[in-house]
C-alpha positions as CSV (number, residue, x, y, z in Angstrom):
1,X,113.5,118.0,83.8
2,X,116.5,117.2,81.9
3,X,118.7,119.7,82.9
4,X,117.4,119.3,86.4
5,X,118.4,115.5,86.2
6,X,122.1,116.6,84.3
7,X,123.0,119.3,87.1
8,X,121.7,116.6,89.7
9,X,124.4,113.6,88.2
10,X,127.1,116.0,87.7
11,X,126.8,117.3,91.6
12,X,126.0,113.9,93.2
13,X,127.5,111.5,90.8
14,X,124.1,109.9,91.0
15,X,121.2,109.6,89.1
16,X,118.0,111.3,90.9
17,X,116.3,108.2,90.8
18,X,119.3,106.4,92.6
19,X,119.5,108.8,95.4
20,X,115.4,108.3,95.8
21,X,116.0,104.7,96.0
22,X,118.6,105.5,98.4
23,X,116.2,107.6,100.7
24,X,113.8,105.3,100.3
25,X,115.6,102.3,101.5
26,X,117.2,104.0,104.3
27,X,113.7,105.0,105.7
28,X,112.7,101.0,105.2
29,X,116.0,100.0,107.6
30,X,114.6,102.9,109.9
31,X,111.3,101.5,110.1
32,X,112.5,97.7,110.4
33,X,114.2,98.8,113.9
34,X,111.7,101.0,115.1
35,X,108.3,99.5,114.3
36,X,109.3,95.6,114.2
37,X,105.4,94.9,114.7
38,X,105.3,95.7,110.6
39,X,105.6,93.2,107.9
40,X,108.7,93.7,105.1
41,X,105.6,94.0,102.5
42,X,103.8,96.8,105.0
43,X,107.1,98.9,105.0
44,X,107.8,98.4,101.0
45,X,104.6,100.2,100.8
46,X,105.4,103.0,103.2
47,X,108.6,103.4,101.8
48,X,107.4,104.2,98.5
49,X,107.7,100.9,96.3
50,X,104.9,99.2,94.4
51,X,106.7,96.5,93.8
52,X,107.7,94.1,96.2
53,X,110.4,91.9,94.7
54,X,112.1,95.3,93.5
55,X,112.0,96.5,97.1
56,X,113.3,93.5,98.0
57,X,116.6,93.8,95.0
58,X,117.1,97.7,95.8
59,X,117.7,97.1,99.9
60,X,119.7,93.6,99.0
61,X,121.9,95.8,96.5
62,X,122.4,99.0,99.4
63,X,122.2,96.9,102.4
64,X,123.6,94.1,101.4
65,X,121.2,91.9,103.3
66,X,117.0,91.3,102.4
67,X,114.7,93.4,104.6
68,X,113.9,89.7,106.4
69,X,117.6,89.0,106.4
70,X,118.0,92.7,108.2
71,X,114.7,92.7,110.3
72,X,116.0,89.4,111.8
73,X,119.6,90.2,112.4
74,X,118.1,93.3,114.5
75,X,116.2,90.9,116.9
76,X,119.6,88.7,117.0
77,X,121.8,91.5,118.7
């Protein structure tokens, strides 16, 4: 597990568990615009997080927006 997560950084320059945060937020932005009948809480869930309010720091920190603040700018444009 170690050396799995060492070879992993040095390749990437990322952690493993930052580039699963990363998947995992991407398929939340995905399933914002294509199922907008789902709540941010619903899609937390599907996307893999436990933890709402740490969902809701890890898209803020890659998206630079909340999941609200991105669901809504969707249905703005």
């Amino acid at each position: 597990k170690n050396a799995f997560c060492k070879y992993f950084k040095t390749r990437t320059n990322k952690t493993f568990f930052q580039f699963l945060i990363e998947i995992r937020i991407e398929h939340a932005a995905k399933l914002l615009v294509k199922n907008k009948e789902l709540s941010v809480i619903e899609i937390s869930e599907l996307s893999g997080f436990n933890n709402i309010s740490n969902f809701n720091r890890k898209f803020k920190e890659i998206k630079k927006k909340t999941p609200f603040e991105f669901k809504n700018s969707l249905s703005d444009s």
